[in-house]
N, C-alpha and C positions, 0 to 999 in steps of 0.2 A: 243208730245207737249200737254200740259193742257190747258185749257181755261178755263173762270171767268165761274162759276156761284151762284146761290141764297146763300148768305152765310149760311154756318153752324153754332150755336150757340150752347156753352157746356151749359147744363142744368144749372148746380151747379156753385154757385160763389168762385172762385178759393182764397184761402188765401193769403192774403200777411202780410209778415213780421212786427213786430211793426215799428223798426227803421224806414222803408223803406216807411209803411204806413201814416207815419208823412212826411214824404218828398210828397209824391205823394197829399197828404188832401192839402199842399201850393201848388204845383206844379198845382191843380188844382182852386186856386184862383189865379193864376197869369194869368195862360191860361186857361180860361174858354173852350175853343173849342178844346182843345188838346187830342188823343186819343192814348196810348200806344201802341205800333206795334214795330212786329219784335222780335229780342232776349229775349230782356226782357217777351214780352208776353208767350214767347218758354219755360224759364224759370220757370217763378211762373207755368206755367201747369204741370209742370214735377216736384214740388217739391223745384227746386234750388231759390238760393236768386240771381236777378240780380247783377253783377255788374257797368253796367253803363246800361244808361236808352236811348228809340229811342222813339222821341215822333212826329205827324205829325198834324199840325193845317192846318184851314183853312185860316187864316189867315195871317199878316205876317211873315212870319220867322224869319226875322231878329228882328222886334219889339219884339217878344216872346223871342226869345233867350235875348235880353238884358235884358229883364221884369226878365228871370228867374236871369242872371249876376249880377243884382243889388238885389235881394231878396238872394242871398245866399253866394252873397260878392265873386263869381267868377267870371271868366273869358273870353265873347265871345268872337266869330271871327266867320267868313264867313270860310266852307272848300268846296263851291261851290258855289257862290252866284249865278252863272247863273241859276243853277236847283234851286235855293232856301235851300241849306241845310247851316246847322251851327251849332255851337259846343258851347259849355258851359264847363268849367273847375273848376272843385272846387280841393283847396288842403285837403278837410277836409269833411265827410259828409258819409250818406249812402252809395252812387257813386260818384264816381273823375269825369263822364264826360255824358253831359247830350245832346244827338244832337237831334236837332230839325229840321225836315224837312215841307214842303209844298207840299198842293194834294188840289183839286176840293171837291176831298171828299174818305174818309176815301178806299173805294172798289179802287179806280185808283190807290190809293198810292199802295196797296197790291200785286194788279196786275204786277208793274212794279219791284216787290223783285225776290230774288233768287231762295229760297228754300220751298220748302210747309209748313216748320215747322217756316220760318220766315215771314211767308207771312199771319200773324195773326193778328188781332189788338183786344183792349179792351177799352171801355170807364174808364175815374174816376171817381171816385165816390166822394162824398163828405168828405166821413170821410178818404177816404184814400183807400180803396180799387178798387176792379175794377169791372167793372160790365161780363155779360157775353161776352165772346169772342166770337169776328166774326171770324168765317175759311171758306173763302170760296174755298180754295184747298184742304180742309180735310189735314191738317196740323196735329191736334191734334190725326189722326190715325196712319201718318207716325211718329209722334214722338213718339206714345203707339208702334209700330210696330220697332221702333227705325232704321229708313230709311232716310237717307237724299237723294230728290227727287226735281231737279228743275223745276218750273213752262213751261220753254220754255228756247230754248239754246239761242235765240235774247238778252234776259236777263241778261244772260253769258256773251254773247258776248258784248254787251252795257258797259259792266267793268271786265275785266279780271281779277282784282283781286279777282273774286267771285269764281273761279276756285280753288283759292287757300284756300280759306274761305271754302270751303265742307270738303279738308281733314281737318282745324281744327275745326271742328265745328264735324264730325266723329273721330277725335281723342277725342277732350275732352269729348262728350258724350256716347262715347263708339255706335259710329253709323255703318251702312253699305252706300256705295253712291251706290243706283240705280242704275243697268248696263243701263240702257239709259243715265241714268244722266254722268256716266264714261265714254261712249263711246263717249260724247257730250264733256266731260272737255278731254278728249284726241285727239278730232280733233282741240279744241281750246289752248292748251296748246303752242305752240310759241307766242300768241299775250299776253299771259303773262309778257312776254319779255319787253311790253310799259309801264307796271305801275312802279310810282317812288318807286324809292329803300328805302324809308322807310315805306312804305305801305307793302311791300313783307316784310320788316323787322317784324315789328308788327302782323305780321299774324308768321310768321315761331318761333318768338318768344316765342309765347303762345303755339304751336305743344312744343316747348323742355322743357316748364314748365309742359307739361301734363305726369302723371306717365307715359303714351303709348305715349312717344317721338317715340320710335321704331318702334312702328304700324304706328304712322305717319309718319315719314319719308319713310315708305316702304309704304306706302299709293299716298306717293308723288311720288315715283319711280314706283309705276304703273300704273299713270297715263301721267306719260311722263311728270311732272312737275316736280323734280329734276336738271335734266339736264337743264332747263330752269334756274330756281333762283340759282343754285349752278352748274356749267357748270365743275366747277376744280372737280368734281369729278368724271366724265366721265371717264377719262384717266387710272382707278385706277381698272378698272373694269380687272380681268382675269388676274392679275399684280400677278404671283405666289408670293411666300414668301418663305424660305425655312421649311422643314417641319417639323425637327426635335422643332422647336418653334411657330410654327405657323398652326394651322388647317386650316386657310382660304386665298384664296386671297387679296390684299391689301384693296377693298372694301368691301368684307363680312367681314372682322376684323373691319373697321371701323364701320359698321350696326352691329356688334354683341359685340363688344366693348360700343355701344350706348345700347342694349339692358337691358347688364349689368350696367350699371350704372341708368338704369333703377330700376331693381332688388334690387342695393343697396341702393337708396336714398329713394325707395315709398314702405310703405309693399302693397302687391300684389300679385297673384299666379305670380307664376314664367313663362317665354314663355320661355325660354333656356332651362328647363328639369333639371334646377340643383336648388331644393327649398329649398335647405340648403344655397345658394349665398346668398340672403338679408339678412336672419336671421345671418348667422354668421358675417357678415361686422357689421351690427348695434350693437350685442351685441360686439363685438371684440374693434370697433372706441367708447360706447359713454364715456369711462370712460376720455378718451384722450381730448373730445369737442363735444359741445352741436349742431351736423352737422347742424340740421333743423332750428339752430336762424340762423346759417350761412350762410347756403343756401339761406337762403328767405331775406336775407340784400341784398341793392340794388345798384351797382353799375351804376352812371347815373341815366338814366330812364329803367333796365333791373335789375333784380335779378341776384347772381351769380350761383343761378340754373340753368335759363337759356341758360348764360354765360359758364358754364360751360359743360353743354350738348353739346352747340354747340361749342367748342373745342375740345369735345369727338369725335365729329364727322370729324372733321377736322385735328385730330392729326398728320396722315400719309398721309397728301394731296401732301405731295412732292416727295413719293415716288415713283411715276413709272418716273418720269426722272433722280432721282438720283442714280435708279437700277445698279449696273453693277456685273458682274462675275467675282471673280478672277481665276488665271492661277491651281489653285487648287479646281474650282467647289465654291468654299464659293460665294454665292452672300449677298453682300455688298450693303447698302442705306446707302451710307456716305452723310453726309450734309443734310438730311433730315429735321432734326427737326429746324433748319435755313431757309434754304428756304423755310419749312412749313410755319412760321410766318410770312416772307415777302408775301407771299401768302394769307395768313389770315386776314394780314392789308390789302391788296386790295380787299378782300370779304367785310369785315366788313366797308369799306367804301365805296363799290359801294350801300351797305344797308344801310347805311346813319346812322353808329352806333355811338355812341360819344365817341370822343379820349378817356376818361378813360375808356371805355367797349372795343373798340378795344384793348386796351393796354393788359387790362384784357387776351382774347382771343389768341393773339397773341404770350403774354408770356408763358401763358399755353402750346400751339401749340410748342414752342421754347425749353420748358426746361421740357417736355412729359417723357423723358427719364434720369432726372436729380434723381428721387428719387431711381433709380436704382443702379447711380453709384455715393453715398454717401460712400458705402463703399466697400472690397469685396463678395464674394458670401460668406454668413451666416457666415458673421461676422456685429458687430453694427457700428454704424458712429463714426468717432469721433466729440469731441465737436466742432473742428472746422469745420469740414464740417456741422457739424450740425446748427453754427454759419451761415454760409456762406449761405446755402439753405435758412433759412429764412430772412437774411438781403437782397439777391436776390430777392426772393417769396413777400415776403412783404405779402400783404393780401392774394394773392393767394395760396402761401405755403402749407393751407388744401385742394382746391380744387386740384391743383398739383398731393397732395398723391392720390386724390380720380380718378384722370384722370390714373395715373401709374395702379393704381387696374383695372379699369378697362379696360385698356391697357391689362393686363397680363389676368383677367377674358376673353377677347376675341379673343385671342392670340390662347390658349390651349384649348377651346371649350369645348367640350362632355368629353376632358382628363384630364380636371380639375375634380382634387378630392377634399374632405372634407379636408383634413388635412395640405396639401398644401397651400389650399385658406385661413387656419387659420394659418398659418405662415408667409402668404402674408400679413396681416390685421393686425397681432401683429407687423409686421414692420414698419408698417402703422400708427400704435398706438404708438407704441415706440416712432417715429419723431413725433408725434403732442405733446406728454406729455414735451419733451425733452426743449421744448420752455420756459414753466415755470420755469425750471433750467437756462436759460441762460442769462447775465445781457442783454438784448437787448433793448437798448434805446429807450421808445419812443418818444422824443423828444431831439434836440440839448441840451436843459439843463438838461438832466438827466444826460450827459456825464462829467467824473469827470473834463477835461481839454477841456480848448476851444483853439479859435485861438487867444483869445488874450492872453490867457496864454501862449501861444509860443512867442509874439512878449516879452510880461511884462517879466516873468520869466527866456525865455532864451534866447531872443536876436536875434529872427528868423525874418525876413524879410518876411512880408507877402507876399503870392504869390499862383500859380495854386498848389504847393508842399505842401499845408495845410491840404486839403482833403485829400489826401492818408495817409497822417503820423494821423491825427487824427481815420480814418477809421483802420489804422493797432493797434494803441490805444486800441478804442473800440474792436478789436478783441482779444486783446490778456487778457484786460477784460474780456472778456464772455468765454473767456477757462481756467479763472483761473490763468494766468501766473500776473496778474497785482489787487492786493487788493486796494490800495490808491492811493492821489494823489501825492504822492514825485514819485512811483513807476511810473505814467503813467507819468510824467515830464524825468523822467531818459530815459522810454521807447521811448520818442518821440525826447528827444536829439540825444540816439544813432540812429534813425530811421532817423532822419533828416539829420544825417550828410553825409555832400557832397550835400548837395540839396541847389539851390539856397537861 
């Protein structure tokens, strides 16, 4: 356990960013008594730019938050008003989200934080800067030392989601947690269990945005908080596979599966032993799409980076009960990738994720195995399956290819070769380029026939029989069987006939 003493002060005055120092010069004529603390201060010491800001006055909380709400034309709300804490939201600015807490005085606030490296604060300054930092935990050593260290477990224990907050806070900084601090988050790890499920969401979120999703998620499994926020995947652990396809159990393929897509999405040294994996997927996928705008778009309030790591992770979540043995040794996971997703919609909802990010998730989880069987083994797709995957896939279509790679990257482990993995990637590529070839609608009016052309032209009785015949239309458009509109008119007579 730590205890307060005399704070320390860094000699040197730490720089901060221009954008950020025009924000902080008002932020300090709104709230004259407001002192910097926490991440942010964590942050500018270490080089990085904050992205939201934790400020603590002596004053009112709530008054300060609106002061700041109405100077920058966002958003407060109370996310405790009994302790006195509160949020500021802006859609637009240096930072999206500005919380403001209440303390006696700047040392008590300190005291009652997490981590020694958040447990800092800094005055502002006038022009925008900050003045020297108070540490009174020696914070600024464990961060030069790159240690995440908390102050006392009572701390911990006071909000269980701070538990969760060490391994992201050691994932994204590339940190170590303290073996006091671990043995302390591993006897606390079931009262994890009480924080609301979108609080656990927004902490495990930013682990799968970080290049070291894999360090953290294995970060989270040794600490005995996995099983806690992701409890389905307990079951998966020792679930063989068969071997001729598979180097690992059903859980280490899923954790080496996540590794690799690691690999491919961030350049980075490699932690799998294969440093040819990144490099050949990026140069192989960029001529097909631009991954990194598309990664970083944002379905909901989640990236499909995110979104998609944690699919990676959850692909084969249905396989230890859908295991069985046939009468010939074959063991069989039929219906997995089905029950996967009905699985997935109940995670992503107990984390409180929003129907189009669940959706996202779930189809991925659902159709994990669909870029596999486009066509047969090394041979190309045809146009219409290639129609089909992405009138299905819809947006998700690239992340899909990218979940299958690294499906198979995790699959075959250490026996994945160079030459193989390039033939896995130009299949890869192949289905993403493929798209630009195919007429696929984005919207009902691009479609050469509507449904009133069925009623006007040929006499068709509107009904639930509209959407199929116009959908088989549009298909036989995008393979070519169908140039104009007499041809899609002809196509949708013969297609309609016998239909109500």
């Amino acid at each position: 356990m730590m205890t307060g003493a005399a704070p320390a002060i860094l000699s040197a005055e730490t720089e901060v960013p221009a954008s950020l120092r025009r924000l902080l010069a008002g932020l300090r004529r709104v709230v004259p008594s407001a002192y910097l603390v926490g991440g942010a201060v964590r942050d500018l010491a270490s080089g990085r730019v904050p992205a939201d800001l934790d400020v603590v006055t002596t004053g009112d909380p709530a008054h300060a938050a609106d002061a700041i709400a109405r100077w920058l034309r966002g958003h407060a709300f109370p996310l405790d008003a009994e302790r006195g804490h509160h949020r500021v939201v802006m859609e637009d600015g240096a930072v999206s989200v500005i919380d403001v807490s209440q303390a006696d005085d700047v040392l008590t606030d300190l005291a009652r934080r997490d981590y020694t490296i958040d447990a800092m604060a800094a005055p502002i300054l006038e022009d925008g800067g900050i003045g020297q930092i108070i540490d009174p935990f020696s914070g600024l050593g464990d961060l030069d030392g790159r240690v995440v260290r908390m102050l006392n477990s009572a701390n911990l224990k006071d909000d269980p989601l701070r538990l969760l907050r060490a391994v992201r806070i050691a994932t994204e900084l590339e940190m170590r947690v303290e073996d006091g601090t671990a043995l302390a988050i591993r006897s606390l790890a079931p009262s994890l269990d009480t924080v609301a499920g979108e609080r656990v969401r927004d902490e495990l979120t930013r682990i799968f945005a970080s290049p070291r999703a894999y360090e953290g998620v294995r970060l989270l499994d040794s600490l005995g908080l996995l099983d806690v926020v992701l409890p389905e995947m307990a079951p998966a652990r020792g679930v063989g596979q068969p071997e001729q396809h598979h180097y690992y159990d059903v859980f280490e393929h899923s954790m080496h599966a996540l590794a690799s897509i690691d690999e491919m999405l961030h350049e980075q040294p490699s932690r799998t032993g294969r440093e040819w994996l990144g490099p050949l997927f990026r140069e192989g996928i960029a001529a097909a799409i631009d991954l990194s705008a598309y990664m970083v778009a944002s379905i909901g309030s989640q990236t499909r980076l995110s979104l998609t790591k944690f699919a990676t992770l959850l692909h084969d979540v249905s396989k230890p009960e859908t295991k069985s043995v046939e009468a010939d040794g074959r063991v069989r996971f039929l219906g997995h990738p089905e029950q996967g997703a009905v699985k997935a919609r109940a995670i992503c909802n107990r984390l409180r994720f929003g129907s189009r990010e669940t959706y996202f998730v779930s189809l991925l989880v659902e159709e994990h195995l669909r870029p596999t069987m486009l066509a047969a083994a090394r041979q190309l797709p045809s146009r219409r399956a290639l129609y089909r995957f992405f009138r299905d896939l819809g947006e998700a279509a690239p992340a899909c290819l990218v979940l299958s790679l690294a499906d198979a990257a995790g699959a075959t482990g250490p026996r994945l070769q160079p030459d193989r993995w390039r033939g896995h990637v130009a299949y890869a590529a192949h289905v993403l380029s493929a798209e630009a070839e195919l007429n696929m609608p984005r919207e009902k009016a691009d479609r050469l026939i509507s449904g009133r052309d069925l009623i006007d032209e040929l006499g068709m009785e509107p009904g639930p029989h509209f959407g199929p015949i116009l959908d088989a239309v549009q298909e036989a458009i995008a393979v070519g069987e169908i140039t104009t509109r007499e041809g899609a008119l002809e196509y949708a007579r013969r297609t309609g006939e016998g239909s109500p």
